[in-house]
C-alpha positions in Angstrom: 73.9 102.3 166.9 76.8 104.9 167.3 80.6 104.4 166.3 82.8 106.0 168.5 86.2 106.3 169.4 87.9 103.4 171.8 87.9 104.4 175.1 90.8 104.1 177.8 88.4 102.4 180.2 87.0 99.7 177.3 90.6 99.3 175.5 92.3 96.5 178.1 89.0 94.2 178.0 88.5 94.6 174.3 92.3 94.0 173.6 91.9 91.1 176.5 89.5 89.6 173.8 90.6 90.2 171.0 94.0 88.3 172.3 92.1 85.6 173.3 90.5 85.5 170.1 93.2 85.4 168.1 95.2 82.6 169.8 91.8 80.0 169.2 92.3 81.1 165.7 95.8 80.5 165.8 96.0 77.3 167.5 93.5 76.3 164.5 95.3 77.5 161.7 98.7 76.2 162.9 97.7 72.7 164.7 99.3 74.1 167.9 98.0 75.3 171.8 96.1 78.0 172.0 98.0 79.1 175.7 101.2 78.9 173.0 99.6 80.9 170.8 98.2 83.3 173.8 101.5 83.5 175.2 103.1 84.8 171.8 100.5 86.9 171.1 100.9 89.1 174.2 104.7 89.0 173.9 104.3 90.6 170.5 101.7 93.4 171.6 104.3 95.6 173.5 106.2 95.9 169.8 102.8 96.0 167.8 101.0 98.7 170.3 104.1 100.4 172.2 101.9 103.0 173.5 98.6 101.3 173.9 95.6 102.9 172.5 97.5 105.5 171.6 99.6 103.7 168.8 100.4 105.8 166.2 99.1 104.4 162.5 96.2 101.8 164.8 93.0 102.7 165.5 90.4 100.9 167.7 86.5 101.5 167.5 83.6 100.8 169.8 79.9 100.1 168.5 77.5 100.9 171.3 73.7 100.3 171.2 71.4 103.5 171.6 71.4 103.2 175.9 76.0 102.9 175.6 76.5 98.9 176.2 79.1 97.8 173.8 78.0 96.1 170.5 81.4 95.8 169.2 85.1 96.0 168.1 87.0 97.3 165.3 90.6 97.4 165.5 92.9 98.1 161.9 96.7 99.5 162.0 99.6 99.4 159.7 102.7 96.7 160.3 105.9 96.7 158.3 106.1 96.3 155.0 103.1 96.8 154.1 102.5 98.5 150.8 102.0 102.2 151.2 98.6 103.0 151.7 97.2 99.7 152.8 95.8 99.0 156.3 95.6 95.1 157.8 92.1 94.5 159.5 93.3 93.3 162.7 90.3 92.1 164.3 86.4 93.3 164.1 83.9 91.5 166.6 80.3 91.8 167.4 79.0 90.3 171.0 76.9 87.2 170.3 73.7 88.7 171.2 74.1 90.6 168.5 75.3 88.5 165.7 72.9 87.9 162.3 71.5 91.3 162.7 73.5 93.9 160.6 75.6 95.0 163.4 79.0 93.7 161.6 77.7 94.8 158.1 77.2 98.3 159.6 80.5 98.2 161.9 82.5 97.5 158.7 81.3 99.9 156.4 82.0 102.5 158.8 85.4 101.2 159.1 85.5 101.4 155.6 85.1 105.3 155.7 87.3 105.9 158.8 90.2 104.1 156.6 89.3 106.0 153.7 89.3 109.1 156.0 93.2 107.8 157.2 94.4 107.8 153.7 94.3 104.5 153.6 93.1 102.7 149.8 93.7 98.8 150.9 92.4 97.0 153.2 93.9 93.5 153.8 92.6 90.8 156.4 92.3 86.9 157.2 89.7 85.3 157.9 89.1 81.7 158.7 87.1 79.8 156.2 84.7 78.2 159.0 83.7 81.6 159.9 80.5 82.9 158.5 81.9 86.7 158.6 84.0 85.5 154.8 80.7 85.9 153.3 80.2 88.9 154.6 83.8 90.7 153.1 82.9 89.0 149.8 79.3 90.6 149.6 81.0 94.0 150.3 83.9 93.2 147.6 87.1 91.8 149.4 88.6 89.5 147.2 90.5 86.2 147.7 94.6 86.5 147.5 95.1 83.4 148.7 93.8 80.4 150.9 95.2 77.5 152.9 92.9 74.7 153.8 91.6 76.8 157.2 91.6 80.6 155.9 91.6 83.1 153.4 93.2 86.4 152.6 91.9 88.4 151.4 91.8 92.5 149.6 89.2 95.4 149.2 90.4 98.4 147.5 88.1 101.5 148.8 
């Protein structure tokens, strides 16, 4: 498996997901329609990523299999007000075919040092609590903050 860098070709249809993604988890967590949620979403991306890819303080990562096909998604960034030094875990995915093998353990950890490598110390995320992945940021030491009755946040100082 190989890290690398998010590519201009890949970054629409991983952000397309990721969108996606985020407004069924959404829609969840706030009893409302996903399109809704979908909708505010992508009105908010032009302010979160004015230039794209290229959005200074966010970083995006593709995991590719040994022959290039894409494995998976890492995307962490800064937002306001967030406490110096602290990153928010936007969004990591692995392609089904690929889930319960490692791949998100290994896509993580390598997060982990490309944060560490950004200066970052904190990294901050939230996770539903019907998705196996919590287990996951607890076995690698992300603690709870706090929890609603659908999700957790939670912490991991690197």
């Amino acid at each position: 498996m190989n890290i690398i860098d998010m590519t201009k070709d890949k970054y629409e249809d991983w952000l397309d997901h990721s969108t996606k993604r985020q407004a069924m988890d959404r829609a969840y967590v706030n009893d409302s329609d996903k399109e809704l949620e979908e909708e505010r979403l992508r009105a908010m991306l032009p302010h979160l990523l004015p230039d794209g890819l290229e959005t200074a303080n966010h970083h995006f990562y593709l995991m590719e299999d040994d022959e290039g096909a894409d494995v998976g998604f890492l995307w962490f960034g800064t937002i306001p007000n967030l406490p110096e030094g602290s990153v928010l875990l936007f969004d990591i995915v692995i392609k089904q075919s690929h889930r319960g093998q490692g791949y998100g353990r290994q896509l993580l950890e390598a997060g982990h040092r490309k944060m560490t490598e950004h200066g970052y110390n904190n990294i901050l995320l939230s996770v539903l609590k019907n998705n196996p992945a919590h287990h996951l940021y607890r076995s690698l030491g992300y603690q709870v903050t706090s929890e609603t009755d659908k999700h957790y946040e939670m912490i991991l100082t690197l």
